[in-house]
Backbone bond lengths (Angstrom), bond angles and torsions (degrees), N, CA, C in turn:
res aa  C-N    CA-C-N  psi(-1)  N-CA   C-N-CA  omega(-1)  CA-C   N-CA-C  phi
1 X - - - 1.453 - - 1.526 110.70 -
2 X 1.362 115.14 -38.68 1.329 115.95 165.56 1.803 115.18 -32.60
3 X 1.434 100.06 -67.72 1.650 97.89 -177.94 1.306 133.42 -47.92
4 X 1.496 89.10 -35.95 1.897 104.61 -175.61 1.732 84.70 -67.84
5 X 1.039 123.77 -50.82 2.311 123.47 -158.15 1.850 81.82 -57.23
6 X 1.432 102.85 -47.99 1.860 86.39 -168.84 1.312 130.33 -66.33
7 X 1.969 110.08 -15.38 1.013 128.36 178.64 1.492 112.57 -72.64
8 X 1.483 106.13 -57.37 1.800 107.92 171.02 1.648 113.34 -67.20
9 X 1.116 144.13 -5.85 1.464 137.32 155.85 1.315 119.45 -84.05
10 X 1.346 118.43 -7.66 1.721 119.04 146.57 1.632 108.04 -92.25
11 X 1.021 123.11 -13.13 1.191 104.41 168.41 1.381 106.08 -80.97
12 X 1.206 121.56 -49.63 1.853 123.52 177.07 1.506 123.22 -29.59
13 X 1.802 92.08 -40.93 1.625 110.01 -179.05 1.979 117.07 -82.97
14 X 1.130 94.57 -5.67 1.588 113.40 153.92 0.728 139.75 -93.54
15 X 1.861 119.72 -1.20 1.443 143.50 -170.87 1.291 110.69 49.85
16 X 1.320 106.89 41.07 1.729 118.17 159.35 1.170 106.31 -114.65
17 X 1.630 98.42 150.96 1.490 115.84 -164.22 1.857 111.26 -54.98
18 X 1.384 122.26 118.01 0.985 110.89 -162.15 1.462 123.57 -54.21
19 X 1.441 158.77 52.87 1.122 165.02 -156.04 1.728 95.87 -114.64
20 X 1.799 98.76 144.52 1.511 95.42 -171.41 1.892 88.88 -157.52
21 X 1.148 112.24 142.38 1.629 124.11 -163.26 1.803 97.85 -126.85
22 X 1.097 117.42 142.50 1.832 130.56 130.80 1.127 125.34 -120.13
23 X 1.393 106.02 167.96 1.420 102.93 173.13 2.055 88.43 -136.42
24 X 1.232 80.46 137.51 1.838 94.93 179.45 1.724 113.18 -101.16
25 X 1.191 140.99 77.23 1.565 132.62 -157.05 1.555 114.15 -27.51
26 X 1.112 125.42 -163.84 1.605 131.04 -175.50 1.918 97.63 -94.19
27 X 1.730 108.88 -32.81 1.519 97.70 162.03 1.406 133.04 -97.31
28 X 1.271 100.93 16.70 1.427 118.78 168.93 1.109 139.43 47.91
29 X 1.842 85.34 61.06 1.063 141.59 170.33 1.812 125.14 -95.62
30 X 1.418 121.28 104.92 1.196 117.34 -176.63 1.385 117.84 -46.57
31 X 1.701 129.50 121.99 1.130 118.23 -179.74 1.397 107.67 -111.10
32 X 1.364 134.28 0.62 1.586 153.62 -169.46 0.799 136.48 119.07
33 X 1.500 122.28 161.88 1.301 145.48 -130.04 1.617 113.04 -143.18
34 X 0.969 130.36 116.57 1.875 130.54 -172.15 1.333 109.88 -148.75
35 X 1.526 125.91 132.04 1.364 148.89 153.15 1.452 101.43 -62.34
36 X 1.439 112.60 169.26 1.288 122.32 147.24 0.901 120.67 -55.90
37 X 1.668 133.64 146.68 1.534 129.48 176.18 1.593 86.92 -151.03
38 X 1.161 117.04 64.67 1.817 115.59 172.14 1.449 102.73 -82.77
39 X 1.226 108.42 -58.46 1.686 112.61 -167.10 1.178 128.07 -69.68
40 X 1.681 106.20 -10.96 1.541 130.28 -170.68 1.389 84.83 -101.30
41 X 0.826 153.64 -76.64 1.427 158.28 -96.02 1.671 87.71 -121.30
42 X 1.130 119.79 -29.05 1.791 124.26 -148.54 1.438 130.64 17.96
43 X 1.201 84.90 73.54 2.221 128.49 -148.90 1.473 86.23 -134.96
44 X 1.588 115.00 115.80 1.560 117.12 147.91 1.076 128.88 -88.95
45 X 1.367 109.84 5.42 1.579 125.10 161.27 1.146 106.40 -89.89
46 X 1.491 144.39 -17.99 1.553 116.08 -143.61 1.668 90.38 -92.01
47 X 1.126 118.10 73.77 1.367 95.07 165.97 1.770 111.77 -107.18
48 X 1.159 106.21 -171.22 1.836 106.66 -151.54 1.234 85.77 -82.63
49 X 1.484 173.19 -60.39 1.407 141.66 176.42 1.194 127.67 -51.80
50 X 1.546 129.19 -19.82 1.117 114.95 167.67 1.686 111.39 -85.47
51 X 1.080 118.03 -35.65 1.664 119.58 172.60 1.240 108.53 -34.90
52 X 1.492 114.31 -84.47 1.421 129.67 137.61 1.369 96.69 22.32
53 X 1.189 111.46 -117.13 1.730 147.36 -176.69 1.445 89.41 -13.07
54 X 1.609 133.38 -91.53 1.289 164.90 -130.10 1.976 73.25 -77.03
55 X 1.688 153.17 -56.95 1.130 121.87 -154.19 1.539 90.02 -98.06
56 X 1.339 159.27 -46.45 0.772 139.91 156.92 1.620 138.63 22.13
57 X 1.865 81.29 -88.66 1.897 112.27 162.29 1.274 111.20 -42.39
58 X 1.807 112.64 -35.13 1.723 88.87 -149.94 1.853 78.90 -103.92
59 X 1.295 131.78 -21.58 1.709 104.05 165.85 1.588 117.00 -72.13
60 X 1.050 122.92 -28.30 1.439 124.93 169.00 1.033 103.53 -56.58
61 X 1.372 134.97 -57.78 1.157 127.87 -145.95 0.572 131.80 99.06
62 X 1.624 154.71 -0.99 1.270 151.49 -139.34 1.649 95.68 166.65
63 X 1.429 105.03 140.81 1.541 115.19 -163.34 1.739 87.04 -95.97
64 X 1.349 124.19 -4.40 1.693 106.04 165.54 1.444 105.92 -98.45
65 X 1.123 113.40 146.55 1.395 127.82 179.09 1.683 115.19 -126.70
66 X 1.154 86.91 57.46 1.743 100.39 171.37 1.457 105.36 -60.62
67 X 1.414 88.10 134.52 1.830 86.52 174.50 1.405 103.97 94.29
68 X 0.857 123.36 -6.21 1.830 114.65 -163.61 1.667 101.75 -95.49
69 X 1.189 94.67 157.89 1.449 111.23 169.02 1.409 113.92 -127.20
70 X 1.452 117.10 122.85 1.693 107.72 -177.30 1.994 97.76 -109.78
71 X 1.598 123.07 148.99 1.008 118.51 -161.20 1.725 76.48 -118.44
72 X 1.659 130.82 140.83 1.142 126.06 164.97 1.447 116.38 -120.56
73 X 1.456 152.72 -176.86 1.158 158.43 -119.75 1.472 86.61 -155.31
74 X 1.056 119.12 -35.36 1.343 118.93 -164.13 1.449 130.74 -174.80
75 X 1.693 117.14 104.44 1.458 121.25 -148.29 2.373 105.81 -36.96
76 X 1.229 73.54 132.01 1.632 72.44 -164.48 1.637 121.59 -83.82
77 X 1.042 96.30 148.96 1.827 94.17 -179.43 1.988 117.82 -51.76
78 X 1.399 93.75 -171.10 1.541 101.97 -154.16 1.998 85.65 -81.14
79 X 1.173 120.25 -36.20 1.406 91.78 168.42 1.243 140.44 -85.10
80 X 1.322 118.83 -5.62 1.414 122.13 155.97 1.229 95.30 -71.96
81 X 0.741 119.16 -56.79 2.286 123.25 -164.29 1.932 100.26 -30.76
82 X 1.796 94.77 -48.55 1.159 110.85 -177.25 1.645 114.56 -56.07
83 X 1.446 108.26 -53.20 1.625 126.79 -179.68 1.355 88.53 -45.41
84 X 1.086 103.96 -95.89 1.780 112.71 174.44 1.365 115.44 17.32
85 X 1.505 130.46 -84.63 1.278 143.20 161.44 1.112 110.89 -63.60
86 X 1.148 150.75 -48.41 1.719 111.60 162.54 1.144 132.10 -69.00
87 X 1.484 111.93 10.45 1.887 102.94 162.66 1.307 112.71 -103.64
88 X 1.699 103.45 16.21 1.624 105.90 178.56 1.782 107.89 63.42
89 X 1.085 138.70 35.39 1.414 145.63 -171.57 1.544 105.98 -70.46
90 X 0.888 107.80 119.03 1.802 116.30 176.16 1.095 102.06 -51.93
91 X 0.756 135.29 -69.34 1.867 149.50 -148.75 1.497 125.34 -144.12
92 X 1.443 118.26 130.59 1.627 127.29 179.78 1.441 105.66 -117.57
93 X 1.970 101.44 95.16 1.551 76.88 155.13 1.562 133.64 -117.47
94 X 0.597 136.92 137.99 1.671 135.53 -149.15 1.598 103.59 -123.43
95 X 1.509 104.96 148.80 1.537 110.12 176.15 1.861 114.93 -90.85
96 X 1.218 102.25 -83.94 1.806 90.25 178.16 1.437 118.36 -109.69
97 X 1.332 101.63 146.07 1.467 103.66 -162.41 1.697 106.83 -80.01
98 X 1.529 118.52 154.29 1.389 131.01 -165.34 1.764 95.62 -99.24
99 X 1.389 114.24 97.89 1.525 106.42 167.51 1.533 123.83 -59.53
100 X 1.425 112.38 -18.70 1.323 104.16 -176.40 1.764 129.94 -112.54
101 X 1.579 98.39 0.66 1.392 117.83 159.02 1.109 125.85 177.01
102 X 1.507 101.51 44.64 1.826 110.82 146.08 1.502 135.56 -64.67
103 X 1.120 115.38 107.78 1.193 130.93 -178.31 1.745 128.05 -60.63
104 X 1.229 110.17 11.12 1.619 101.49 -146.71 1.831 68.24 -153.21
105 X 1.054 139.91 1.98 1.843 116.55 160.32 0.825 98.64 179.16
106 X 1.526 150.91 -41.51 1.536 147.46 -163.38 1.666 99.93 -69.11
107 X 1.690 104.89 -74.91 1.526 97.32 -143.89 1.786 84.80 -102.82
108 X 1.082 131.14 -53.17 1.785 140.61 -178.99 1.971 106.46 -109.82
109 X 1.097 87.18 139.80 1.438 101.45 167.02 1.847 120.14 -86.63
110 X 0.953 134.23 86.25 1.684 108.18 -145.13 1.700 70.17 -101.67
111 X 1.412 106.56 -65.64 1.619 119.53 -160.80 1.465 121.39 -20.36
112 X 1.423 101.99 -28.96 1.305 101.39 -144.71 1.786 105.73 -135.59
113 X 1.757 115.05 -4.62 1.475 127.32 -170.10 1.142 98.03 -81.43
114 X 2.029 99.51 149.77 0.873 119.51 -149.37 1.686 115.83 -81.80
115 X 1.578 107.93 -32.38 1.300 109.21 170.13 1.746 127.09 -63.71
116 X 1.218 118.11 -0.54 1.386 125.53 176.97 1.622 111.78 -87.91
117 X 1.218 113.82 162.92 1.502 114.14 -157.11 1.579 91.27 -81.19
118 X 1.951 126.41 -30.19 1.629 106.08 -138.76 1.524 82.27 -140.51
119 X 1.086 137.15 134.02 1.846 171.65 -30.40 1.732 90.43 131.38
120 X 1.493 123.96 138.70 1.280 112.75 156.23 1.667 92.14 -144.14
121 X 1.168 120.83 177.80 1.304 125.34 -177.86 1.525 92.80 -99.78
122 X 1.546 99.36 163.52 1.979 92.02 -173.18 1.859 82.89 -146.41
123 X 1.267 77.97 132.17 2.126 86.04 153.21 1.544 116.74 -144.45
124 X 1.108 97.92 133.29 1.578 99.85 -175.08 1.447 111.87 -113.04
125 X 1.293 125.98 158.32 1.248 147.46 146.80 1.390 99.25 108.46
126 X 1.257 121.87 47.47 2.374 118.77 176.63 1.296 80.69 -84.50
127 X 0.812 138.70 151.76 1.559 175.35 146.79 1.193 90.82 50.89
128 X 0.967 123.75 58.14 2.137 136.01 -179.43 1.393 94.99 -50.56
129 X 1.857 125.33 -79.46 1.303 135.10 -142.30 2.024 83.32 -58.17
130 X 1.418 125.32 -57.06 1.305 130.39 -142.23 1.431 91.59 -64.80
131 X 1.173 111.43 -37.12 2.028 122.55 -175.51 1.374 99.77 -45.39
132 X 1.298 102.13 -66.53 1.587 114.42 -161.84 1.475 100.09 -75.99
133 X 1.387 139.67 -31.37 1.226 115.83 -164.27 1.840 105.32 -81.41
134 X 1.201 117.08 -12.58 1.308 109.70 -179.62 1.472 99.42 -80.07
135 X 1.729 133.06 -41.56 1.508 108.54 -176.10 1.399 114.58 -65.45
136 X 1.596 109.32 -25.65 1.850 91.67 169.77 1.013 105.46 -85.07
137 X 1.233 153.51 18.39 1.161 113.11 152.96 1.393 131.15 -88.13
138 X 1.676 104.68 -28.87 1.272 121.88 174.62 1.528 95.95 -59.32
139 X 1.266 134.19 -26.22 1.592 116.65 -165.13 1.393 93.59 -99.20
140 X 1.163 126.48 -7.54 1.735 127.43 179.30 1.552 103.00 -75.38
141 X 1.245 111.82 -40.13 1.533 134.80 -135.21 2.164 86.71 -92.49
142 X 1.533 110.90 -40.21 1.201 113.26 168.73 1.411 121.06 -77.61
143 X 1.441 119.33 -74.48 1.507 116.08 167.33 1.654 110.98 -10.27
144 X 1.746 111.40 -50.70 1.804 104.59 -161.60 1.605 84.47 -81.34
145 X 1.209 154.69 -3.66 1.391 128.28 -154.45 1.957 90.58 -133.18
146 X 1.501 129.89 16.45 1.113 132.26 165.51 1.905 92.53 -115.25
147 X 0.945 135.91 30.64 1.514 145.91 166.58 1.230 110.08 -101.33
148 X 1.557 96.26 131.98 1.391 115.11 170.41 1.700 108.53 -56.78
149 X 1.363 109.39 132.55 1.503 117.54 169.74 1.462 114.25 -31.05
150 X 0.866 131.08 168.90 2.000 134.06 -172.53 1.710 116.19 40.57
151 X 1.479 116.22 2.09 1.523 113.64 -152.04 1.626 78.80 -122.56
152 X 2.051 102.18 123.24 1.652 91.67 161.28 1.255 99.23 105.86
């Protein structure tokens, strides 16, 4: 989880939303590491589990990643949720959960529903408070710097 927090604080420093992904192989072996790069990239996919995901596959080799463990910054939306299970991912563990479109326990269950072919193990909350305190701040850190001069 460490890597993924270092991954989303270069994304922060790009003024992308701080979110930061790994993926650890099945021998547990780091296979990569990705920030968000939406705004850079001007990609509504590029977010840091699918980045993640997409370098992974291509050092593995193989777009399944059995065995893998991906560590996230922040329980991830319904299309990573989605990525997730089609790379066959062993395990999701994620730091703080997204009340307003986390995919994997808050708002959809993707990870883990029953009509889908592939099951992953999920743990939430590794360094939860540290997860979450970097996206507010980055969203603190904007709100005060979209203010009118003297206001705030």
């Amino acid at each position: 989880m460490r890597e993924a927090l270092r991954a989303a604080r270069e994304a922060a420093e790009r003024g992308e939303v701080p979110v930061g992904a790994c993926v650890v192989g099945a021998d547990g072996a780091p296979l990569s590491a990705a920030g968000n790069r939406t705004r850079a990239d001007c990609d509504p996919t590029a977010h840091a589990e699918v980045l993640a995901l997409r370098e992974a596959a291509r050092r593995a080799g193989n777009y399944r990643l059995t065995g893998a463990v991906v560590y996230s910054t922040i329980e991830p939306c319904a299309m990573c949720a989605g990525a997730l299970v089609q790379a066959r991912v062993a395990r999701l563990v994620y730091g703080a959960r997204d009340e307003r479109a986390g995919a994997v326990e808050s708002v959809f269950r993707v990870c883990d529903a029953a009509p889908l072919n592939h099951r992953m193990e999920l743990t939430a909350g590794v360094l939860g408070e540290e997860c979450r305190a970097l996206v507010q701040e980055f969203f603190r850190e904007r709100r005060k710097a979209s203010r009118p001069e003297g206001e705030g």
